[in-house]
N, C-alpha and C positions, 0 to 999 in steps of 0.2 A: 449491210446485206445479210439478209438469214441463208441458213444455210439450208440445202435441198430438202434434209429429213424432217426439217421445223415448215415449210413451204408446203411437204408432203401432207402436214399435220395438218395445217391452215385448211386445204383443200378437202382434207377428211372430212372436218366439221361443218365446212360448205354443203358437200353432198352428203350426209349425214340431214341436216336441215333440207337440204332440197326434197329430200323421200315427204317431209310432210307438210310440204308447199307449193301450190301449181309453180309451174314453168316463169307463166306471166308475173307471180310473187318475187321471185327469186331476188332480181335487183332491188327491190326494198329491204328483202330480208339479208341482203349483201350490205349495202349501206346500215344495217342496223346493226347488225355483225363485228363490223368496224370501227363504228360510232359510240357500238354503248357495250358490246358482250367479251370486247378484248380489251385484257388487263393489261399488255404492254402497250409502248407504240411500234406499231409498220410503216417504213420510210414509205414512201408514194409508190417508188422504184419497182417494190416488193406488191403493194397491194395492188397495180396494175397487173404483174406477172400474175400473182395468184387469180385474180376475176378474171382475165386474159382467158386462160387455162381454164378455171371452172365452166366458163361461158362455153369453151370449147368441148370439154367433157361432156354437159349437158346434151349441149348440140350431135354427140355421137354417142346419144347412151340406146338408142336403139342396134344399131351395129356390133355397140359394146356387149349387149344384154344378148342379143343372139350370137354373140361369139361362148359369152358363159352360159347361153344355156344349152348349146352344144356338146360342151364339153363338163356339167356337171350332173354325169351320170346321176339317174333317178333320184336328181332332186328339181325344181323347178323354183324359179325367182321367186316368187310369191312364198316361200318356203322358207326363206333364207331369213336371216334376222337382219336388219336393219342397219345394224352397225358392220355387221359382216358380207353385207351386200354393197354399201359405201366406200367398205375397203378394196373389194374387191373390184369395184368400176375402176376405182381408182388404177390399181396396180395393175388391170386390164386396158385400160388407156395407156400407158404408158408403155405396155410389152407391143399392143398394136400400133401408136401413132407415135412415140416417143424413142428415136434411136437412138440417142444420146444415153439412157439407161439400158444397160445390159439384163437382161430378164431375170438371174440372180438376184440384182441387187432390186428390182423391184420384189420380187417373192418376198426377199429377207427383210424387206420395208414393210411391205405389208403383213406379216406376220406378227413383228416387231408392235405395229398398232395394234392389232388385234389381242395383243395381249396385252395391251394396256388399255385399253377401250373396248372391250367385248369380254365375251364371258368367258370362262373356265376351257373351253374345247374350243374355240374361237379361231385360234393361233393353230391348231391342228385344222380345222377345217378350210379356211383359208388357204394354206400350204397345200392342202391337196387337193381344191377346185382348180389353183394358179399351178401347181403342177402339171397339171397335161395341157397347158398351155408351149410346155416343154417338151413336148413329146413327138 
């Protein structure tokens, strides 16, 4: 069983790839993903939760996208980079449809990515779009 912050990752790289693939691609590009771009194995268990999940993401990234673009003062999605727009659906699903995570530990997750997969200001700029999500 992976554990939630390895799961969180999994999902990253999901939606990270979903930015530069229709909708209708997606399930190939999830089967490819699984099949040939991950170096370890995922029990079944796990890969259902994660597609589960991402499927679900997807399906409320309109919701999602007008909840952050609410609240990221004079910037707008189309602005945002890539990897730090990926993190940030992420960690925004999960503050809005996921109660089991406490808003904290989503922020500190996705921060945590952002400075390992984004750029230099990444990790700062993330913290303060998901900040006034706490507000």
């Amino acid at each position: 069983m992976m554990k939630r912050r390895e799961i969180r990752e999994e999902l990253f790289k999901l939606l990270f790839r979903a930015e530069f693939n229709d909708v209708s691609e997606m399930p190939g590009q999830i089967q490819y993903y699984f099949n040939v771009d991950r170096e370890s194995e995922i029990s079944e268990k796990d890969k259902e939760y994660i597609v589960t999940r991402e499927e679900d993401i997807i399906s409320k990234l309109p919701e999602i996208d007008k909840n952050i673009s609410e609240r990221a003062t004079g910037w707008t999605i189309d602005r945002f980079g890539k990897v730090d727009l990926a993190i940030i659906r992420l960690a925004v699903y999960e503050i809005l449809f996921d109660d089991t995570i406490p808003l904290g530990v989503s922020i500190n997750e996705a921060v945590e990515l952002a400075k390992k997969y984004g750029r230099d200001e990444s990790g700062s700029f993330v913290n303060g779009v998901l900040a006034k999500f706490g507000q």
